[in-house]
N, C-alpha and C positions, 0 to 999 in steps of 0.2 A: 504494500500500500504506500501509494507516494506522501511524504512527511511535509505537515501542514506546514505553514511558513516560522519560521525562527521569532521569539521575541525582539525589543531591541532590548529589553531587561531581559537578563538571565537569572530565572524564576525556578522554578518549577520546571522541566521540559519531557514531556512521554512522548516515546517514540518506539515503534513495534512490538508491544507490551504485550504478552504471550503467557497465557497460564494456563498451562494441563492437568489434567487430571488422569489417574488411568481408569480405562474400562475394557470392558468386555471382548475387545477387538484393536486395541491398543491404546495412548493417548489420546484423549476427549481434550478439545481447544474452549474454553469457558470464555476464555479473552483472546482475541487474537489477530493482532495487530493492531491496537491500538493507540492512536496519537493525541495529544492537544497540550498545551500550552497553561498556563498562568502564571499570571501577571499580578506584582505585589498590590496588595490593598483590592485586588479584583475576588466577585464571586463568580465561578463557574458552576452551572447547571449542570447536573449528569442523566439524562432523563433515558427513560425506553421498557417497554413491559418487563415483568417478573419474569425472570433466568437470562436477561437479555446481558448481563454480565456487570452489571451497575456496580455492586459488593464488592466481586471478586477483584473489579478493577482497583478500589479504592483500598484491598488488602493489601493487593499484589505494590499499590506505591510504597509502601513501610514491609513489604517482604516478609507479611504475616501469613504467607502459605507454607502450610509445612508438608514435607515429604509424605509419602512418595510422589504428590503433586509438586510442579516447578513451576517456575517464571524465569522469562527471560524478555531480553529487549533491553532497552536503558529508560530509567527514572532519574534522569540529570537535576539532582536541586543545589543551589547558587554554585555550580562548577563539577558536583562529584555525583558519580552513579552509585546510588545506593545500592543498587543491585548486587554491584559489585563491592560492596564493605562484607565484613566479620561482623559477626552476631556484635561481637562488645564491642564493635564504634557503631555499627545502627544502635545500639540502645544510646549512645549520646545524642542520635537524633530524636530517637520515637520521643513523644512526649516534650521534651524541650523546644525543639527545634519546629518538628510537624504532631501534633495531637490528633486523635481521634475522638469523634463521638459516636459510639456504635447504636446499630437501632434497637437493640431493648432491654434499658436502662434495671430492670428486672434481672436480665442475665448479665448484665456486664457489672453490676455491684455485687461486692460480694456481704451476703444478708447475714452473716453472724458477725461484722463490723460497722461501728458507728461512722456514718457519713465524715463526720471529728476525723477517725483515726484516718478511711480514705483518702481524704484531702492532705492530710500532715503526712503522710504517707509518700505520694508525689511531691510534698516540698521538699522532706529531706531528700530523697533518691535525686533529683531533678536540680534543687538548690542549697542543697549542704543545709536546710534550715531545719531546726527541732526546737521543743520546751515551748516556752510561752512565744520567741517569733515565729514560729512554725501555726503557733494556735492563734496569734492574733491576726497573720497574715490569712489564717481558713477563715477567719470570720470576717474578716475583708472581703474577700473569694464569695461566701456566701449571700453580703451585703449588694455586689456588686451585681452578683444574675439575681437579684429579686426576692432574696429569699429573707420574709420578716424574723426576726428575735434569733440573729443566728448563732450567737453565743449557746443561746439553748438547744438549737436545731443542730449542734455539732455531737450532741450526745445521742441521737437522735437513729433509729435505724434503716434499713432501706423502707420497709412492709411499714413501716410508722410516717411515708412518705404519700400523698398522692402521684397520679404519674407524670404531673406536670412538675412538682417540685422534682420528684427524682431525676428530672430529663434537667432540670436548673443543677442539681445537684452533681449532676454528668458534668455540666458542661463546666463547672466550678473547676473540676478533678482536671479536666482536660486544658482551660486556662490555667492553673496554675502558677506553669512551668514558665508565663509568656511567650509560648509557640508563634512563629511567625506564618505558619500554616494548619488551618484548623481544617480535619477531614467530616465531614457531617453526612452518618451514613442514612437516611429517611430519620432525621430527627424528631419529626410530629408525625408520624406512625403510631397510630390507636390513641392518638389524646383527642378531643372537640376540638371543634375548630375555634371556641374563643381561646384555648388554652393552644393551640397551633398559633395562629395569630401572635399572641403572648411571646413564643417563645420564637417565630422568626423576628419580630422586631427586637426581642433581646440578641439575637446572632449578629444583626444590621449593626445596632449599639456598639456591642463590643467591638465588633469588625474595626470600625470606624475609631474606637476611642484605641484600641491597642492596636491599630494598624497593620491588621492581620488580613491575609488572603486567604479566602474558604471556599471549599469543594463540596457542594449541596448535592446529594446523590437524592433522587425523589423520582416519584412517578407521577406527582402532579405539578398538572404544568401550571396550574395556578399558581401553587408557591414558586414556580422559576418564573414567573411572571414578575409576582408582588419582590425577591428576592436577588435573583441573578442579574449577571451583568452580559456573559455569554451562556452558551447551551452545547453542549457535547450530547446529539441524541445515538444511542444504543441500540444495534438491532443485530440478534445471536453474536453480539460477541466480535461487533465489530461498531467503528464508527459514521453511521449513513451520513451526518450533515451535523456542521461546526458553524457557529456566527455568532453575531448580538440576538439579545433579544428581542429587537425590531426585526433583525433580519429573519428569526425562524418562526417567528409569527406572524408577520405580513408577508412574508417572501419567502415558503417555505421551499426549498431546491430539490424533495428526495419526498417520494410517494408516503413512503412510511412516517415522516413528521406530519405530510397532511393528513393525512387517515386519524392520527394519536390525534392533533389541535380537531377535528374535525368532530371526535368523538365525546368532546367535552362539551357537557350543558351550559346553554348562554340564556342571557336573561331575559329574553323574550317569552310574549305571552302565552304565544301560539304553541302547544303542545304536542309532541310527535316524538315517534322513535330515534333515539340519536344513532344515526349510519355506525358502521364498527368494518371495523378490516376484517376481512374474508378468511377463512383456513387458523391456522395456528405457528406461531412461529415452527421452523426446522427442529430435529432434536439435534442435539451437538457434536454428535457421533454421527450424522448426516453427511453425507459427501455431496457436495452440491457444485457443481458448476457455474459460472457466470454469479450474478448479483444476489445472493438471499434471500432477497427481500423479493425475487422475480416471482415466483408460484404464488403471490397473493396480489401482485400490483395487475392493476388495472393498463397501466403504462407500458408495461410489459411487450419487448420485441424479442424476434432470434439477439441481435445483438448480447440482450440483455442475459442471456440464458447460455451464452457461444466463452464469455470469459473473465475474470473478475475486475471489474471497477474500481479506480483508485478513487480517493479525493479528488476533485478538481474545483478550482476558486471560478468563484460563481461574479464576486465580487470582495475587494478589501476586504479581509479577516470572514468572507462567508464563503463557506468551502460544500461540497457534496459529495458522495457517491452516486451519480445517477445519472445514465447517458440520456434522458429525458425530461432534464431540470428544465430545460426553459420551458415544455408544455408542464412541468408542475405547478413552477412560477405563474406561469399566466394565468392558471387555473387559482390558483391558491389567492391570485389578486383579484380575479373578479370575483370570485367567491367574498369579499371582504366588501366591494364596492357598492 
């Protein structure tokens, strides 16, 4: 797959990111190939249906896959390929450097520990800090995602949490360290949406006061809407289409983003079945020829089916897979008009 275009900051940079798995008939490719870019202080959208490889990607950047699956490819952050470190220099990254917030806050705290000892937990590892600056900087931590009376709330346990505070309480663990890149795996997954609401403007907040760049992995394109800056959309395990958020909502270049924006309720009166893409994604262990996403697109030619489709820039920083982007484009615009 041809590699999107270069920052002029050197950020963050993925390039042919590849993770297997084994099965049945040898390696399964979960990720594979995949590219994109960010840029400090920016949010990237990572959108595309369930197993389209959202997760995996956002492990495989911190090299949280373990054997007998692998990764390969390069994850370049400010200079060095993570890829390629030792367990004990990525641990001076994970956490310090790039954090994660995984999606559920249930499984990723551990419930016979006080929220307290979690947080102080990653200051010393992370900041040489313990005693009482370890506990007044958790109760800063606390104060600062929102969370009321936290001197008391530091005693406090996960299951003593609703899941909004605990999803505050994540994100406390994962600030910390002052990461300059926050990875946010479907962070409002199973909360309401006043309490989703709540806690993407607490991610914008922070973003902004500690001058961090975040990677919002979601399947609604609402919050890449209300949240992102760009959009990386997912389909089996590849990248179909890269741009601004202008760009993939009004201008979408790749069948598969307009099917996803297409299938979303709008606020209009008039009620009727919302259209849905055809067929079901490929399994992964699928040998497919030509484009992926061909056996469901409408757009669909021999071309399409004959050999695989790189990226190609549609326009400045909006890039595709799809030898049909301009009848998408067109489509995608009058449809808007």
């Amino acid at each position: 797959m041809a590699a999107a275009p270069e920052l002029t900051t050197s950020f963050l940079s993925v390039r042919g990111l590849r993770t297997t798995f084994p099965g049945a008939n040898g390696p399964v490719a979960a990720v594979d190939g995949v590219d994109f870019d960010v840029a400090p202080g920016e949010v990237l959208g990572i959108v595309g249906e369930s197993g389209s490889g959202k997760s995996v990607t956002l492990r495989s950047i911190l090299n949280l896959i373990n054997p007998p699956a692998s990764t390969s490819g390069q994850v370049t952050w400010l200079g060095t390929d993570l890829l390629k470190l030792s367990e004990s220099d990525l641990r001076l990254v994970r956490g310090r450097e790039i954090a994660a917030i995984f999606q559920e806050p249930m499984a990723a705290l551990n419930p016979v520990l006080t929220i307290g000892v979690q947080i102080e937990e990653s200051l010393e590892y992370n900041l040489g800090l313990s005693g009482k600056a370890a506990r007044a900087r958790a109760i800063e931590l606390l104060g600062m995602v929102g969370i009321p009376d936290a001197a008391h709330r530091l005693k406090a346990y996960p299951h003593e949490f609703s899941g909004g505070m605990r999803q505050r309480a994540m994100i406390a663990i994962a600030l910390a360290p002052g990461p300059k890149l926050l990875l946010a795996d479907e962070p409002t997954t199973a909360l309401d949406v006043t309490i989703q609401d709540q806690i993407l403007k607490l991610l914008l907040r922070l973003k902004r006061e500690l001058e961090m760049a975040v990677i919002l992995v979601t399947h609604d394109l609402s919050v890449v809407a209300q949240t992102c800056d760009r959009v990386a959309v997912l389909y089996a395990g590849r990248v179909a289409e890269t741009g601004s958020v202008a760009d993939i909502f009004s201008s979408s270049a790749h069948a598969y983003t307009l099917g996803l924006l297409r299938s979303v309720p709008t606020g209009h009166a008039v009620r009727k079945a919302l259209p849905s893409i055809p067929g079901v994604p490929p399994a992964l262990s699928d040998e497919i020829a030509g484009c992926r996403f061909a056996p469901r697109c409408r757009f669909a030619t021999d071309i399409c089916r004959d050999g695989e489709v790189s990226l190609r820039e549609i326009s400045p920083g909006h890039h595709s897979a799809c030898h049909h982007a301009a009848r998408v484009i067109a489509e995608a615009r009058a449809s808007r008009s």
